[in-house]
C-alpha positions in Angstrom: 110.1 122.4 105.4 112.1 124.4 108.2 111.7 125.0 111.9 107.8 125.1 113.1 105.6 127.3 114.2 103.0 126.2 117.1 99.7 124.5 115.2 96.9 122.8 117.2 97.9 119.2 117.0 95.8 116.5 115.2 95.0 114.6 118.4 92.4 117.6 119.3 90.7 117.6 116.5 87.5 115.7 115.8 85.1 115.0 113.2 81.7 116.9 114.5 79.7 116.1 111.5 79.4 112.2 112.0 75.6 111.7 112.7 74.2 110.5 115.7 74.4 106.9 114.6 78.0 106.9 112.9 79.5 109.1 116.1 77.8 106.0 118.3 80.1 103.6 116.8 83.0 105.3 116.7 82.6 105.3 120.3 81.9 101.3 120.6 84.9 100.9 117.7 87.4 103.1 120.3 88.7 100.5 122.2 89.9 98.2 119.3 88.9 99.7 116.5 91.8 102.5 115.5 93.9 100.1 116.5 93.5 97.4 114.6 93.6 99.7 111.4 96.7 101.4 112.5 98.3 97.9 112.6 97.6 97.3 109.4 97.2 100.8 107.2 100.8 101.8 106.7 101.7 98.1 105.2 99.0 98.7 102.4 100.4 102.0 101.0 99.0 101.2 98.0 95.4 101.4 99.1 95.4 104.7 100.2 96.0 108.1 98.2 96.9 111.4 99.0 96.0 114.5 97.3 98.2 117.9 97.1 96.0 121.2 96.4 97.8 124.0 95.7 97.8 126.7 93.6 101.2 127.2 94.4 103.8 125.5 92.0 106.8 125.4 94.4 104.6 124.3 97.5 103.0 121.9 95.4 106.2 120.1 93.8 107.8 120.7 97.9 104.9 119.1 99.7 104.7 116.2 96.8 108.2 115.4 96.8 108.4 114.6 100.9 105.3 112.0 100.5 106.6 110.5 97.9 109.8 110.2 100.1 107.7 108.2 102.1 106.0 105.6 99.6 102.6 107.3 99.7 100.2 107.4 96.2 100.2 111.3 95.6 98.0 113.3 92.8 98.4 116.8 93.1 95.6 119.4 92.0 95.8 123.2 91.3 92.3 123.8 92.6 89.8 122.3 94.4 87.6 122.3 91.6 89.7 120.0 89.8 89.9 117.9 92.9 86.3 117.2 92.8 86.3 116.7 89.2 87.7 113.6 90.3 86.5 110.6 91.0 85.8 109.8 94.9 89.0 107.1 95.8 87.3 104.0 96.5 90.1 103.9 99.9 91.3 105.8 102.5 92.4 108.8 101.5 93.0 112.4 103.0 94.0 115.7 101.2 96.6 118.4 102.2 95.0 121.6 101.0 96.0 125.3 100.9 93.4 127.0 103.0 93.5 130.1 101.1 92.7 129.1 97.3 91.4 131.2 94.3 87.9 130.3 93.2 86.3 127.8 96.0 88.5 127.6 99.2 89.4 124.9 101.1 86.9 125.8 103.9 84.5 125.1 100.7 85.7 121.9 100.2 85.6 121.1 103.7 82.0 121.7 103.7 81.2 119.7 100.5 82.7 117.1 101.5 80.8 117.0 105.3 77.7 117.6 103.4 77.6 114.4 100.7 79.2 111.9 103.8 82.9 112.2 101.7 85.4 110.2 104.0 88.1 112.1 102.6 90.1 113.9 105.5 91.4 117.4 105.3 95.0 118.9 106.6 94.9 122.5 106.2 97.9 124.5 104.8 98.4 128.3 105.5 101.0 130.6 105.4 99.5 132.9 108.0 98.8 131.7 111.6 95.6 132.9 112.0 94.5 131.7 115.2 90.9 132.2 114.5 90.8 130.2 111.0 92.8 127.5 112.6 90.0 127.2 115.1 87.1 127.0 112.6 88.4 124.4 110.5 89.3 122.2 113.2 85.3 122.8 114.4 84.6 122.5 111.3 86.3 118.4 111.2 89.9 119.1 109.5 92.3 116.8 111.1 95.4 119.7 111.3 96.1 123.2 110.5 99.7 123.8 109.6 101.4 127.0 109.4 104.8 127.9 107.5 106.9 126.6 108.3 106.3 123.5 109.7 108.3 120.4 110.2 108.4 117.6 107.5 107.2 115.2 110.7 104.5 117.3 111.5 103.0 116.8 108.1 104.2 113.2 108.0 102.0 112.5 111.2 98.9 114.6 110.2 99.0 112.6 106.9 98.8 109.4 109.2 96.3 110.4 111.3 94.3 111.5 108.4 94.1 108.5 106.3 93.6 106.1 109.6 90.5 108.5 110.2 89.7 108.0 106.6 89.7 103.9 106.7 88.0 104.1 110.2 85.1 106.1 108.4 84.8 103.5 105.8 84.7 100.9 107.8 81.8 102.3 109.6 80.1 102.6 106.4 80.5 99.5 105.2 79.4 97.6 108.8 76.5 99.9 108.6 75.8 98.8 105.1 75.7 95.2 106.1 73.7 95.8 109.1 71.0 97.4 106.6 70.6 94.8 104.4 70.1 92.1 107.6 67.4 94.9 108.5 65.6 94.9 105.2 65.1 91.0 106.2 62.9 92.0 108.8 59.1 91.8 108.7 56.9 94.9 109.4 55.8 93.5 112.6 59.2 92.6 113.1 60.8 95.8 112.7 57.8 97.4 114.8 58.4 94.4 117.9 62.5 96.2 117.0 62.0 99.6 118.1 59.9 98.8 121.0 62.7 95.8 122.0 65.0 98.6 122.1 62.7 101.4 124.1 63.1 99.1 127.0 60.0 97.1 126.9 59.1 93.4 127.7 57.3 91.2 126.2 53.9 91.8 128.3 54.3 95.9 127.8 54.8 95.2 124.2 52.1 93.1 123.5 49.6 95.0 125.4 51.4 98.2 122.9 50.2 96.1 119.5 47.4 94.3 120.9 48.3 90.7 120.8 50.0 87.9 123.0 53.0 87.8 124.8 53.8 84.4 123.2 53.9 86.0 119.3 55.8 89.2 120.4 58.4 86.0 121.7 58.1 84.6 118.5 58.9 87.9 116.4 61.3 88.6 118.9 63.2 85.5 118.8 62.6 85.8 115.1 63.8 89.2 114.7 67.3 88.5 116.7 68.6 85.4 115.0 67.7 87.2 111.7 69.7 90.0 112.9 72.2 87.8 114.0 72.7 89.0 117.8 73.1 87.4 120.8 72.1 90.5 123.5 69.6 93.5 124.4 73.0 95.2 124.4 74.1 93.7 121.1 70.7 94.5 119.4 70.2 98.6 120.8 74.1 98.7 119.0 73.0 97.4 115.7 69.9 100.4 115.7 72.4 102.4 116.4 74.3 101.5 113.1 71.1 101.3 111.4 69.2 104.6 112.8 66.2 102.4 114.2 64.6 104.6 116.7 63.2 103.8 119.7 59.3 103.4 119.6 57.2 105.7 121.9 54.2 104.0 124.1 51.0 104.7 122.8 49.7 105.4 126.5 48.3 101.8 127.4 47.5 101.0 131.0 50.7 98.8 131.4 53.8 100.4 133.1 56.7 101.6 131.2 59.5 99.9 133.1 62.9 100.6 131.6 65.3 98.5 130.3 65.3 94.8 131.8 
């Protein structure tokens, strides 16, 4: 593509619909995290996939042509329903989409995808700079909104940034996977001894909470953190937050609540 118009750039965006737990770990996985994928995401070309949506022949073959340029897997669609006829990529993959498609539109797709927990990430195409579309989508969790004509880097970056989003997401899925199945190996009264671990509570507030001695809610406790295979408090409130364990709330005994200690 030619010269470019101005288009909010990808680094603005983010991904509002991660839940409370998933958006917690992106934050722990910040320091490291990206990074470590971006070092290794571009060598495995293979792994990744990138889909072309377009009902538009020419932009279709155009926009095709430059990834392929580039070693990337491409599949091109002429609709987004025949996109979601597809099978979900098992990797990282991202889709550069026509905002303004017959039958379901991109902002549709956007949408279904944010609603089932897709990890697919979205560039928007347009051929009309419409300020306040570009705006929603970008709320909405697309990673760029270009508009004709852009730059062949422009599109080349957003396409990176998309599928390292796309591996960072399912990475977070599987550690959260794993973390559930160490937290099914919990007891009842282990997971209960859990959420009020994590509420702030000591041993003395927490036995007083379930009726019974200090010494067992040391034992579950104990129990609990090597099944869980943590080290920390701090170690232990990050894996609920992977998980979705909440907090417990006091019943109202006569003990203090005291914070964390």
């Amino acid at each position: 593509m030619s010269t470019a118009t101005a288009h909010v750039p990808s680094s603005t965006a983010t991904r509002p619909t991660l839940s409370p737990e998933e958006g917690a770990i992106v934050g722990l996985h910040n320091t490291h995290g990206m990074a470590a994928i971006h070092s290794g995401l571009l060598h495995r070309k293979t792994e990744v996939l990138v889909c072309v949506v377009d009902h538009d022949n020419s932009v279709r073959k155009a926009v095709t042509r430059l990834l392929k340029s580039e070693k990337y897997p491409i599949e091109s669609f002429v609709s987004v329903q025949s996109f979601l006829n597809r099978k979900a990529h098992a990797g990282p993959c991202c889709l550069v989409l026509n905002v303004h498609m017959p039958g379901l539109s991109g902002v549709h797709l956007l949408q279904i995808l944010s609603k089932d927990w897709r990890t697919e990430q979205i560039i928007f195409m347009s051929g009309q700079g419409d300020i306040r579309m570009c705006a929603q989508a970008l709320k909405a969790g697309a990673v760029d909104f270009l508009t004709k004509p852009w730059k062949d880097s422009e599109l080349l970056e957003a396409v990176k940034t998309a599928l390292l989003r796309s591996e960072h997401l399912l990475c977070l899925r599987t550690e959260k996977q794993a973390a559930q199945a160490l937290l099914h190996e919990l007891t009842p009264r282990e997971r209960e001894v859990l959420s009020f671990v994590i509420a702030g509570k000591i041993n003395k507030e927490i036995a007083a909470e379930l009726g019974t001695t200090e010494k067992t809610i040391k034992k579950h406790r104990g129990s609990l953190m090597k099944k869980l295979k943590v080290g920390s408090i701090a170690e232990l409130v990050h894996f609920s937050l992977r998980c979705g364990v909440k907090p417990a709330c006091p019943y109202g005994t006569k003990v203090p609540y005291t914070g964390m200690r």
